[in-house]
C-alpha positions, 0 to 999 in steps of 0.5 A: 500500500502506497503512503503519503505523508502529511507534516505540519507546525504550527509556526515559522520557528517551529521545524518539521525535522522529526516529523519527516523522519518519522514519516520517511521511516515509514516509507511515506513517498511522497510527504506534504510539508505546511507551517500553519496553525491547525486551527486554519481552515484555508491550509492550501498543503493540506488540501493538496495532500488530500487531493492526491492521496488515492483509493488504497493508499493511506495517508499518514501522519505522525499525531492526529493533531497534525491532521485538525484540532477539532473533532468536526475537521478530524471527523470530516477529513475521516469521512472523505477519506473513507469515502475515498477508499483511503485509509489513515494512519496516525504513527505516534498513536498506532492508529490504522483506519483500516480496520474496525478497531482503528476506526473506533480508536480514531474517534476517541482519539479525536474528541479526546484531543478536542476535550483537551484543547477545549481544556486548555483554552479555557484555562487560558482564558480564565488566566488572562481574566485573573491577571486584568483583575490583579491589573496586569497590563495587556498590549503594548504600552501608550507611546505618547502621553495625553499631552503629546496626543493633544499636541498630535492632533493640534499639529494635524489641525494645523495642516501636518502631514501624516509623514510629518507626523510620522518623522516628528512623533517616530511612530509608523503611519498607523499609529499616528491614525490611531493616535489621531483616532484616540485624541478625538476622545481625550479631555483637553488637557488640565490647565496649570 
């Protein structure tokens, strides 16, 4: 049986090195590399994998979170596959779609690693929500202060250009318009 090998990370930084030697040891010709959140459903690679793979041949991948990370993407990948008469085969959890006990493997596997991502996503979320109620700042901090926002739209009124804006304040040119944007709602500054 024919393999093809699907590789993914999720960023730039991240390397495919173990994945494709894992892959390539189990003789997967060819293999289909992307670098790309799991979470995105425009993944051109993968799309291009799945309309090469065959009927009686398998696609492999070495984790089923390589493959989507939630269950809906994993069970309709599944279901086009079966469809297609191509099986799946997941190394690191031993997984072969080609046989019934596989199959059921394959879906626990799956709502168990959408739990889990459900799980840590809602972590994550409360964590952020506990560190904004202790005052934890989130995003960058302000460049200017009130008076130099003030001062901004003052010199913008007066017929500054944005590029000359952008050389005076050292800022790009999308800060200057969000800066303009934000001076429209300030107080006036305090008088001495």
């Amino acid at each position: 049986m024919n393999r093809v090998g699907y590789a993914r990370v999720s960023t730039i930084e991240q390397h495919l090195d173990v994945q494709l030697a894992k892959l390539t040891q189990a003789g997967c010709d060819p293999i289909f590399q992307e670098k790309r959140s799991g979470m995105d459903a425009a993944r051109p690679v993968l799309a291009e994998c799945l309309r090469y793979v065959r009927a009686k041949e398998a696609l492999v991948v070495t984790h089923l979170d390589r493959l989507a990370r939630s269950l809906t993407q994993l069970c309709a990948i599944a279901a086009d596959l079966n469809k297609r008469q191509v099986h799946l085969m997941v190394l690191d959890q031993q997984l072969d779609t080609s046989t019934p006990s596989g199959e059921l493997h394959f879906h626990l596997l799956g709502a168990i690693a959408q739990f889990d991502y459900r799980l840590r996503q809602t972590r994550q979320l409360e964590g952020i929500a506990a560190a904004k109620d202790r005052g934890v700042p989130f995003g960058r901090p302000h460049v200017l202060t009130h008076e130099q926002t003030l001062a901004l739209r003052s010199d913008r009124n007066q017929g500054a250009t944005i590029r000359e804006l952008q050389q005076h304040y050292h800022m790009s040119r999308a800060a200057v318009y969000r800066y303009l944007k934000r001076s429209a709602c300030l107080p006036p500054a305090s008088q001495p």
